[in-house]
C-alpha positions, 0 to 999 in steps of 0.5 A, a space after each residue: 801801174 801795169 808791168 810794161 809802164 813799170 819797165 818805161 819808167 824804169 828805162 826813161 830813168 836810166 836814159 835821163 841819169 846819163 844826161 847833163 843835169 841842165 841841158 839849157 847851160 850845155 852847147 849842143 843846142 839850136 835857137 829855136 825848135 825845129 821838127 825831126 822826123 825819125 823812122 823805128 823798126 823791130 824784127 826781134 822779140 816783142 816788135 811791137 813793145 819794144 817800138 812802143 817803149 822807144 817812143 815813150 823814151 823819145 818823149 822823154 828827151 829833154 827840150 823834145 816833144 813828140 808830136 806824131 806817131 804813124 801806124 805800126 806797118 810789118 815790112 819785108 827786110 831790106 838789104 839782107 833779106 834772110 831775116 825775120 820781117 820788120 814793124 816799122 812806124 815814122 814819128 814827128 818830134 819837136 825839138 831844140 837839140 842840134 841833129 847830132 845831138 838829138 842822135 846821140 840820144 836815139 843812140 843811147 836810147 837803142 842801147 837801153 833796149 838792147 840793141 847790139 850792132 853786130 851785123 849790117 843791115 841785121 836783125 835788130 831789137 830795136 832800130 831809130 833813124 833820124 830821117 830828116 831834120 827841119 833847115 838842117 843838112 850833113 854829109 858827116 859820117 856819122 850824120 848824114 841828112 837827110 837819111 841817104 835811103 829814105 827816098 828809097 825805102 817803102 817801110 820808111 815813106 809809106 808811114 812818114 806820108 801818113 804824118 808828113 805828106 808835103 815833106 819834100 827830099 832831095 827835090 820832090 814830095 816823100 809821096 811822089 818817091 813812094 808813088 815809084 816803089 813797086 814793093 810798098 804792096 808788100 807792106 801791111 798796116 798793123 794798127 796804131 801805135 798810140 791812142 788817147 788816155 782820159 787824162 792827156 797831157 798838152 804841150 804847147 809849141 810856141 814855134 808854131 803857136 799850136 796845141 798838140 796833145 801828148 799821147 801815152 803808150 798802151 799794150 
């Protein structure tokens, strides 16, 4: 096991401690799964491990299957625009948390890789939005759904049109609001963020009666 794979499984088991023993007897959960789609970005330290290792610990979460990742894309800052550039990707997940819930875990998970919210808009180790959430929307402070910029944000919609491009927010296609952002030339694809091994794992969603292959991080 490489060191990077040792440090994964070191973090999903200090995640997964902190959860209820039997999340099936705990409230906080939907009827049937539904799809989120989540945007990542790193600007601080090895942007590209640390966008890795937050997707192997969203695939951990429990009752929530990853089914998606986009390629990494590097990306101006938004917002404050004195700070080192971003690596942002978008990824699909299936899951039977309730939003708030699911959020929570992207929370806890942020903080096992170190972030510190200090400054608005701020350089960040690690970043996870929960962009929008499948028959689910909020205008609670602190869940707002779907994500109040995603319409506005090319780091955001350049990578979710490559999992998502029929996804439609707040009236139109995610690929028609991109198709009106001029600064989605300033973004750069940098790879992919997953690829197969020989030994894939398969999880089946009965929602949508389909296979979708598990896909392991590599460095």
């Amino acid at each position: 096991m490489s060191g990077a794979e040792m440090r994964d499984s070191e973090d999903v088991k200090n995640v997964r401690l902190t959860e209820s023993a039997s999340a099936h007897s705990c409230p906080g959960h939907a009827p049937a799964p539904y799809l989120v789609y989540v945007g990542l970005g790193a600007n601080l330290g090895d942007r590209r491990a640390s966008l890795r290792r937050a997707l192997r610990l969203l695939a951990h979460v429990e009752d929530t299957r990853l089914l998606r990742v986009s390629s990494f894309y590097e990306t101006p800052p938004w917002g404050n625009e004195k700070q080192p550039p971003f690596l942002n990707a978008c990824a699909a997940l299936e899951t039977r948390l309730l939003p708030l819930v699911f959020l929570r875990r992207t929370q806890r998970i942020e903080r096992a890789l170190g972030r510190v919210r200090k400054e608005h808009w701020g350089p960040r180790t690690i970043d996870i939005d929960l962009l929008f959430a499948e028959g689910f929307e909020s205008a609670a402070p602190e869940l707002c759904l779907p994500h109040p910029y995603l319409h506005e944000r090319a780091f955001v919609l350049l990578p979710l049109t490559e999992i998502a491009s029929g996804l439609i927010v707040r009236g139109r296609k995610i690929d028609e609001w991109l198709a009106d952002l001029s600064e989605s030339a300033a973004c750069c694809k940098c790879g992919s963020a997953y690829r197969p091994i020989k030994n894939k794992r398969k999880a089946f969603s009965s929602k949508r009666k389909a296979i979708f292959s598990c896909w392991n991080m590599v460095e």
